[in-house]
N, CA, C and O atoms as a MOPAC input file, in Angstrom:
PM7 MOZYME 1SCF
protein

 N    -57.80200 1    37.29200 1   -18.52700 1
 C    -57.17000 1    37.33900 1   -17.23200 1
 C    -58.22900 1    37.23400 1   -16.15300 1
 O    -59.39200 1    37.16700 1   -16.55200 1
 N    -57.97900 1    37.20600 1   -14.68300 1
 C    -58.55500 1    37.06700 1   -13.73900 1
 C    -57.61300 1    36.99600 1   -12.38900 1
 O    -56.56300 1    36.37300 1   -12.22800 1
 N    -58.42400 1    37.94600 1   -11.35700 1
 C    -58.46300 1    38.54500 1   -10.65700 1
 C    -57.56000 1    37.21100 1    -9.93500 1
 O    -57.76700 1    36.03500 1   -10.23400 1
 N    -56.86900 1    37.52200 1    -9.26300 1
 C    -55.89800 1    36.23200 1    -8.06400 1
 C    -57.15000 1    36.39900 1    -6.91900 1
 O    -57.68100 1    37.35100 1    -6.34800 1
 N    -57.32000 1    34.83500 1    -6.91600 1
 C    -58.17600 1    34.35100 1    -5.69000 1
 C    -57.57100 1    34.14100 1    -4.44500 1
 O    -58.30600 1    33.67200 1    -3.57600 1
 N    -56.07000 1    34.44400 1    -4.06500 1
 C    -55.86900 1    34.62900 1    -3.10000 1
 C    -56.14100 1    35.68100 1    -2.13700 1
 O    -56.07300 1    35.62100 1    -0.90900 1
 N    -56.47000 1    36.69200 1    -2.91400 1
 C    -56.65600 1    38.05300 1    -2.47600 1
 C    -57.81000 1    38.91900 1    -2.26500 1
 O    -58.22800 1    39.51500 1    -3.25700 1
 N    -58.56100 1    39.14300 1    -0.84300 1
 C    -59.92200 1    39.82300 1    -0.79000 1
 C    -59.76400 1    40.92200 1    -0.75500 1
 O    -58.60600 1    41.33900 1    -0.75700 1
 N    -60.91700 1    41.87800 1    -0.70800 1
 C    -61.04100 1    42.96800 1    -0.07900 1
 C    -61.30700 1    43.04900 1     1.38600 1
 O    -61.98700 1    42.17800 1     1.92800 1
 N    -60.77700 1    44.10900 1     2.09600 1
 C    -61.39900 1    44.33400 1     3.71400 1
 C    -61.26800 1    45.71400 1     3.83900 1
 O    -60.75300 1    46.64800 1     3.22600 1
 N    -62.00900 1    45.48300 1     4.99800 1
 C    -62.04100 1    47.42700 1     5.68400 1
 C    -60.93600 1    47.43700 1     6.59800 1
 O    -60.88900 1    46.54500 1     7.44500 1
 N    -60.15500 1    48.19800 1     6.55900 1
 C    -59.38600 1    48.47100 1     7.56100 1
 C    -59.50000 1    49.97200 1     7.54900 1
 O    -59.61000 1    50.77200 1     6.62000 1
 N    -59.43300 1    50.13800 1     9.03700 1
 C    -59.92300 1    51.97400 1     9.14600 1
 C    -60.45900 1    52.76700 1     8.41900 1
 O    -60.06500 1    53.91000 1     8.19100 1
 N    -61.72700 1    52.06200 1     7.83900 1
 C    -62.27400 1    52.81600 1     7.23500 1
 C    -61.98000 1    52.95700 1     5.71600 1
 O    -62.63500 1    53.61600 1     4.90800 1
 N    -60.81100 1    52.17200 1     5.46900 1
 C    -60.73100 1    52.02100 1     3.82800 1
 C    -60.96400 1    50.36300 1     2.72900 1
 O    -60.64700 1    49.26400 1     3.18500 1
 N    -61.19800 1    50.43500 1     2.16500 1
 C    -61.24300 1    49.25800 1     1.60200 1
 C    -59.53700 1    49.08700 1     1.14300 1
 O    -58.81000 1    49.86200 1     0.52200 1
 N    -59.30000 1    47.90200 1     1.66200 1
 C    -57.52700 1    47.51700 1     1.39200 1
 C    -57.75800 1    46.27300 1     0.54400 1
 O    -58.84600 1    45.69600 1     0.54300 1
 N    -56.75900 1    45.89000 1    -0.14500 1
 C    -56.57400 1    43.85200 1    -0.75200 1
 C    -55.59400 1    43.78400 1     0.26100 1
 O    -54.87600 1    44.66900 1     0.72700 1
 N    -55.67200 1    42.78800 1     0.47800 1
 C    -55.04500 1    41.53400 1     1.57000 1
 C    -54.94900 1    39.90300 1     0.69500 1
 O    -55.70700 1    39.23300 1    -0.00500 1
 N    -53.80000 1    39.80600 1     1.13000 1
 C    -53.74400 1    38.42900 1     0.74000 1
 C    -53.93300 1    37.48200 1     1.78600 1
 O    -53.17000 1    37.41200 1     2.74900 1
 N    -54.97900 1    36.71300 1     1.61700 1
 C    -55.59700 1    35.47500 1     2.54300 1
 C    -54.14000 1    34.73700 1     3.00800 1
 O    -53.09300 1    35.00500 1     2.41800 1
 N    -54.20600 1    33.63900 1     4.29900 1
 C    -53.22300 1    33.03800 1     4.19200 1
 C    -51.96900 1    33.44900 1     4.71700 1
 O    -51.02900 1    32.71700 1     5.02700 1
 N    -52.04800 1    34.83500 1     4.79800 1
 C    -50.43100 1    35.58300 1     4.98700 1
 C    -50.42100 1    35.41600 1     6.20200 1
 O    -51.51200 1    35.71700 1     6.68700 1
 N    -49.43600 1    34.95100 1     7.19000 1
 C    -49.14700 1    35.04400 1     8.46000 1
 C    -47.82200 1    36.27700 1     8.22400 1
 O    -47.00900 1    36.51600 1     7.33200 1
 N    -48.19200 1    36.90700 1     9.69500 1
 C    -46.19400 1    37.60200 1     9.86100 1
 C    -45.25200 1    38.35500 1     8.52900 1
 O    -44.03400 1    38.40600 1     8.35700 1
 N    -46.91800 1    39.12900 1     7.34300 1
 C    -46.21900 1    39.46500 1     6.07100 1
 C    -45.79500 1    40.99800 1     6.88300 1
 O    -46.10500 1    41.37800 1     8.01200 1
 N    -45.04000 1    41.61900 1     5.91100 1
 C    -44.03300 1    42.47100 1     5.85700 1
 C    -45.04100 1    43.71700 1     5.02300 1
 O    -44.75100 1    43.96200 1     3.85200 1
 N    -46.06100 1    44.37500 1     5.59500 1
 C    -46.81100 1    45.26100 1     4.98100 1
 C    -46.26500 1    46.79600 1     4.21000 1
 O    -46.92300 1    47.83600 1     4.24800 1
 N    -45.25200 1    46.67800 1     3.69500 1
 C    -44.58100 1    47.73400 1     2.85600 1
 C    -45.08500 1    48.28700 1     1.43700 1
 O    -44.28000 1    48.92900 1     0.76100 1
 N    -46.61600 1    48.02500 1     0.87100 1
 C    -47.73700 1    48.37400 1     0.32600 1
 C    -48.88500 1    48.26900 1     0.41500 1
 O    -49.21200 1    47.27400 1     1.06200 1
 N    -49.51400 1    48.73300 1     0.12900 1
 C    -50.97100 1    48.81200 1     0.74900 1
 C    -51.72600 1    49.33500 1    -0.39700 1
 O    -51.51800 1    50.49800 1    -0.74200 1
 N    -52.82100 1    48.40300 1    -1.20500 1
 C    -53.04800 1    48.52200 1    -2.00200 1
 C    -54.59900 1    49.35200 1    -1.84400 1
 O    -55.47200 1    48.49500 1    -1.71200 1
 N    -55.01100 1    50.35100 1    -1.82800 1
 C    -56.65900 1    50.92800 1    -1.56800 1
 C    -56.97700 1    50.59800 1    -2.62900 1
 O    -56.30100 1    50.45400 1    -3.64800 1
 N    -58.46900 1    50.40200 1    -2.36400 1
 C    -59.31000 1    50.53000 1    -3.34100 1
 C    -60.42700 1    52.01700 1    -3.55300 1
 O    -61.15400 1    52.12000 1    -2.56500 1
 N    -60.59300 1    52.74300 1    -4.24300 1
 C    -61.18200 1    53.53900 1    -4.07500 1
 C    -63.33100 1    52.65200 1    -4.48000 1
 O    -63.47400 1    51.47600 1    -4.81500 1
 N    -64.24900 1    53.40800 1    -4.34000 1
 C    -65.53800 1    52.99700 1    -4.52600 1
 C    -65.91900 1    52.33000 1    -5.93000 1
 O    -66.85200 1    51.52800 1    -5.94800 1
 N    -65.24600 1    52.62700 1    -7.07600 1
 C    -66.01500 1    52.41800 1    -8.34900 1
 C    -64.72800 1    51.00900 1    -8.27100 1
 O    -65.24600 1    49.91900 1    -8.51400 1
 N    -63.40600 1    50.95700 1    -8.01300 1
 C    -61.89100 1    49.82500 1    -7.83600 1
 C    -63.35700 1    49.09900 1    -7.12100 1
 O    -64.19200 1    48.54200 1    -7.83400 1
 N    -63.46500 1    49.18400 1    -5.99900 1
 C    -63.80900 1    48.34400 1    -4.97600 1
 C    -65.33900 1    47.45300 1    -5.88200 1
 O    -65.51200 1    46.23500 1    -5.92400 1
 N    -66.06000 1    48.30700 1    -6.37600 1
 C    -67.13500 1    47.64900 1    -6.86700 1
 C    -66.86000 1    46.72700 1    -8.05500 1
 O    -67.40800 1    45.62800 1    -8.14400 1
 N    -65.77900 1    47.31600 1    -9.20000 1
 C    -65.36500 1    46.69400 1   -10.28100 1
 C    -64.64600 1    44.72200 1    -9.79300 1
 O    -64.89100 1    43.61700 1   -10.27800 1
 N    -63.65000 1    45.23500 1    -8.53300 1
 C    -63.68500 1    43.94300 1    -7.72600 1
 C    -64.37200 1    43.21500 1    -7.77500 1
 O    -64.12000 1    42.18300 1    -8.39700 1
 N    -65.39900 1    43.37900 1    -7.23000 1
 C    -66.53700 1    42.55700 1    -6.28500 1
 C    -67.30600 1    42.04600 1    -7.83600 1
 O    -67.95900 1    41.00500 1    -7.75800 1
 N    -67.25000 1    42.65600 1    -9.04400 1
 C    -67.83100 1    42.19900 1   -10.32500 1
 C    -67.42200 1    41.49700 1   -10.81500 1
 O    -68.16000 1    40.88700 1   -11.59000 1
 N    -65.87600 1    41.05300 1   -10.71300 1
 C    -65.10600 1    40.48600 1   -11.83100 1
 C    -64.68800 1    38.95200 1   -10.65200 1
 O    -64.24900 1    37.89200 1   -11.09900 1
 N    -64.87900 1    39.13400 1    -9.59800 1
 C    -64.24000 1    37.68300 1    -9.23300 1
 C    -64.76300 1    36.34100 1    -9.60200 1
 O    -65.87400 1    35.85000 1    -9.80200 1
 N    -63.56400 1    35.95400 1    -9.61200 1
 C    -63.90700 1    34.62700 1   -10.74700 1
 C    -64.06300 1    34.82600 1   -12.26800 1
 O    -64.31600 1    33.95000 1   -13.09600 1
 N    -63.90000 1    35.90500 1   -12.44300 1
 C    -64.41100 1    36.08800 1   -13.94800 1
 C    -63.28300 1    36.43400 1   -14.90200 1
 O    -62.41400 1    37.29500 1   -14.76900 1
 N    -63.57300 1    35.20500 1   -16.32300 1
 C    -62.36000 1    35.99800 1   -16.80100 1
 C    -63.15400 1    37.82000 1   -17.66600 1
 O    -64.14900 1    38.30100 1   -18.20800 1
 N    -61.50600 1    38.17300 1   -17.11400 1
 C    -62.33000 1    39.73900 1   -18.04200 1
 C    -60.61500 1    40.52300 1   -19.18700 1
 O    -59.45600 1    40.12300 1   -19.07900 1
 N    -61.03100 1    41.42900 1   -19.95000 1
 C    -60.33900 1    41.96300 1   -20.65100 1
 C    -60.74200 1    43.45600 1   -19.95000 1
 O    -61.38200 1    43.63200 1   -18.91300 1
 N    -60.06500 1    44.63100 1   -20.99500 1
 C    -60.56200 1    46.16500 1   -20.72100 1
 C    -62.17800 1    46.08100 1   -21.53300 1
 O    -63.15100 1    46.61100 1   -20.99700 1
 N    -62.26600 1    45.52800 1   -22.54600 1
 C    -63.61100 1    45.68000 1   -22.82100 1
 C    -64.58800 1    45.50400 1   -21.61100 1
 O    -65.36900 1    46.24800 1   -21.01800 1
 N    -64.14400 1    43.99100 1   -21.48700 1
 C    -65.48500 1    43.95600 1   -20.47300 1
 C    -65.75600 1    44.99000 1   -18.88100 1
 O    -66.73200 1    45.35000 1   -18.22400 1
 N    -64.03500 1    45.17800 1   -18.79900 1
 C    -64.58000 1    46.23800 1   -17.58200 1
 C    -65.05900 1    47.55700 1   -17.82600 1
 O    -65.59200 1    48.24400 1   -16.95400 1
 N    -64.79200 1    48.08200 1   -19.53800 1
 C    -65.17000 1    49.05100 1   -20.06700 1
 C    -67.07700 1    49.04700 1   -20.21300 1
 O    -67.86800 1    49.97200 1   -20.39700 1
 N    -67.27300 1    47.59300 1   -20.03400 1
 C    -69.14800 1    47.38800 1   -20.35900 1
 C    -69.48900 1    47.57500 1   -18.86700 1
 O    -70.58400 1    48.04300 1   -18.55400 1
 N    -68.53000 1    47.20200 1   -17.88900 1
 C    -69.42100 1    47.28900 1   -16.46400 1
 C    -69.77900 1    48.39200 1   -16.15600 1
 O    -70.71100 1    48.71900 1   -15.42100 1
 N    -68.36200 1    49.60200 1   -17.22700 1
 C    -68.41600 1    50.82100 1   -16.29000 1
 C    -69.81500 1    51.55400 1   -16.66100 1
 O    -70.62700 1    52.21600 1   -16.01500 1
 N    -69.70100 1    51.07700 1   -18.15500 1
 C    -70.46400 1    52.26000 1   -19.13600 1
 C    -71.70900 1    51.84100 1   -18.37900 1
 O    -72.38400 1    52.73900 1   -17.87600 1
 N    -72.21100 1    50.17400 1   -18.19500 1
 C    -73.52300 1    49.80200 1   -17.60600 1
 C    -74.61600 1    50.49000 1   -16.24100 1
 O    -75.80600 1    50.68800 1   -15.99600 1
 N    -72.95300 1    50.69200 1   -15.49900 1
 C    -73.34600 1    51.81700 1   -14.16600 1
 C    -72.89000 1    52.66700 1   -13.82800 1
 O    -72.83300 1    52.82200 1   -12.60900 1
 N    -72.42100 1    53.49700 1   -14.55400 1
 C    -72.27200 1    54.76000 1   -14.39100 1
 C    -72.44600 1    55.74700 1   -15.88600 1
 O    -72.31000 1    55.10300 1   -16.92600 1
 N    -72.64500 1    56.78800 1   -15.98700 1
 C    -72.95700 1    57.93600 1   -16.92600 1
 C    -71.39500 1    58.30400 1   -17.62100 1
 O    -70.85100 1    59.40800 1   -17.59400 1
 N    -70.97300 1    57.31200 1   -18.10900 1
 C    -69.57500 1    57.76500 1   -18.87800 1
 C    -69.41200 1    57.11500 1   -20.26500 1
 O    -70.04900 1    56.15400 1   -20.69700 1
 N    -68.31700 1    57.90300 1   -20.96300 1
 C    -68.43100 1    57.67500 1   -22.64200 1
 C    -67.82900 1    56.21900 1   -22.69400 1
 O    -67.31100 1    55.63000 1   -21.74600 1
 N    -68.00300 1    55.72100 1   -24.05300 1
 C    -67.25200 1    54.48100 1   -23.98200 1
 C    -66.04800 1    54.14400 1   -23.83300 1
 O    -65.49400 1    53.11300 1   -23.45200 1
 N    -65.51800 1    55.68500 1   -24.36900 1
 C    -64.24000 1    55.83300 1   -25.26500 1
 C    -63.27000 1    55.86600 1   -23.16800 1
 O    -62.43200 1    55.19100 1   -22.57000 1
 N    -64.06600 1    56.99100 1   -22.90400 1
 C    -63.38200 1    57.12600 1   -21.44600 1
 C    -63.36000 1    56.00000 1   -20.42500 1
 O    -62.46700 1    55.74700 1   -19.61600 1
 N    -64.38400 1    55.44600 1   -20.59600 1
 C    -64.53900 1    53.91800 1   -19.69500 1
 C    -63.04200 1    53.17600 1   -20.34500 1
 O    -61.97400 1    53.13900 1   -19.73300 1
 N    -63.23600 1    52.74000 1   -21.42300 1
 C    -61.91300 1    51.85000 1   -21.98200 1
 C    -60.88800 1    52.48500 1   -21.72800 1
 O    -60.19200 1    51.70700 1   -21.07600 1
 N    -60.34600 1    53.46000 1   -21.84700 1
 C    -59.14900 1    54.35300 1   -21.17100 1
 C    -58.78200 1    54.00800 1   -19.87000 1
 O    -57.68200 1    53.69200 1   -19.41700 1
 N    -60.17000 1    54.14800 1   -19.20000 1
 C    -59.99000 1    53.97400 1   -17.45700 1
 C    -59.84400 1    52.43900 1   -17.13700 1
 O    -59.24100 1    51.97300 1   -16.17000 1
 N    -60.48900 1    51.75100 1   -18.10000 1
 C    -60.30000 1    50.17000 1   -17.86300 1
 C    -59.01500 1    49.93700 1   -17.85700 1
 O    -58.48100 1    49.60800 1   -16.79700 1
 N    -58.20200 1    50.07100 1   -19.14100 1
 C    -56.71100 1    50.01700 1   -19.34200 1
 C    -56.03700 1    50.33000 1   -18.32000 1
 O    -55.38200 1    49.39400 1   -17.86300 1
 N    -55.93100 1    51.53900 1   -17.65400 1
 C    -55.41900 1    51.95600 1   -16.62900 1
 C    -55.62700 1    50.55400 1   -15.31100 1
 O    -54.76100 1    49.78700 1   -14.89200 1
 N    -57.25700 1    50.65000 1   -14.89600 1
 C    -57.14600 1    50.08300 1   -13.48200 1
 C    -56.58900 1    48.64100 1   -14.13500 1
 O    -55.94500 1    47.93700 1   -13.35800 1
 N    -56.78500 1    48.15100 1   -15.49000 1
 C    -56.14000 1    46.59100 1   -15.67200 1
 C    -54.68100 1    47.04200 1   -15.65200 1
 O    -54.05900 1    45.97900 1   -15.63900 1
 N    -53.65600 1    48.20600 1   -15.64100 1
 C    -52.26500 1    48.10700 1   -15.98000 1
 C    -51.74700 1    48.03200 1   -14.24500 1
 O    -50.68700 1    47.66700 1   -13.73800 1
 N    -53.27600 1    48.65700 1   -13.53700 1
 C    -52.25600 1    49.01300 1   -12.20500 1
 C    -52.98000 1    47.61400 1   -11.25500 1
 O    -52.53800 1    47.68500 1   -10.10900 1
 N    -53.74800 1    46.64400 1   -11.38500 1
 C    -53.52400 1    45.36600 1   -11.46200 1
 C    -52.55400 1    44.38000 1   -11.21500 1
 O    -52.23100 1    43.53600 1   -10.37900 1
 N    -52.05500 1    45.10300 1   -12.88800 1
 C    -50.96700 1    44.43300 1   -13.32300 1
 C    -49.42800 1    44.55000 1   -12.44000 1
 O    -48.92700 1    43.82300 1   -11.58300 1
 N    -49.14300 1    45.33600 1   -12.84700 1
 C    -48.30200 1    46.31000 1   -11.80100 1
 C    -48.36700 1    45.44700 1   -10.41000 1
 O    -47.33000 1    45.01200 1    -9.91100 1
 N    -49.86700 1    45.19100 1    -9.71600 1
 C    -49.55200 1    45.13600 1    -8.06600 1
 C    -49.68700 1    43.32200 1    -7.99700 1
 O    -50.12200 1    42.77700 1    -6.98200 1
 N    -49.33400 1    42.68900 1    -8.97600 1
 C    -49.62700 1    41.00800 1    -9.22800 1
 C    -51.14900 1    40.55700 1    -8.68300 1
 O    -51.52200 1    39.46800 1    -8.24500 1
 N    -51.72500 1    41.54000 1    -8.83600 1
 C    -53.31800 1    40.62500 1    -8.77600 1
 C    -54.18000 1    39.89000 1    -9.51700 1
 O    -55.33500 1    39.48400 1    -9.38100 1
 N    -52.99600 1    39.79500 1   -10.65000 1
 C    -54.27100 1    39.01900 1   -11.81100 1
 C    -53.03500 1    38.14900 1   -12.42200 1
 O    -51.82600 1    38.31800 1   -12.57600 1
 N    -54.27500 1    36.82800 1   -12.76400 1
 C    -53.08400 1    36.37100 1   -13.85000 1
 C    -53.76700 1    36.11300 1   -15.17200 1
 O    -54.88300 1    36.49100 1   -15.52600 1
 N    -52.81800 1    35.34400 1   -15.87600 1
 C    -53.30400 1    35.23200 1   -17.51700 1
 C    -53.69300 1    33.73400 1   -17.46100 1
 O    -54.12500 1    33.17000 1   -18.46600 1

């Protein structure tokens, strides 16, 4: 899978939000944050195809966590992804 290239990150007040490029006059009734480790995993994977493994290697690469818990947490941020249509197959 991989990340939809329609969609960046930005700061708005102070938070990192996705926005979809392109949108004129959209109807903002979600608002997707990114928290710091979301926001960095982003900025790693664009363009890239990735699975939970591989976001499970970015995590374990920079930060101090088990493997077992990285792949857990990968699954998760790939289900809620999934969930908000930011990726496709």
């Amino acid at each position: 899978m991989k990340l939809k290239s329609d969609y960046k990150v930005r700061k708005i007040a102070g938070e990192s939000v996705i926005v979809r490029m392109g949108q004129q006059n959209v109807k903002m009734t979600t608002i997707i944050s990114l928290n710091p480790t979301s926001e960095w995993l982003w900025e790693q994977l664009q363009g890239v195809e990735f699975d939970a493994e591989k976001v499970a290697d970015l995590l374990t690469g920079e930060y101090e966590v088990e493997r077992e818990v990285a792949l857990k947490d990968a699954e998760a941020w790939i289900a809620s992804l999934t969930k908000a249509d930011l990726v496709s197959e």
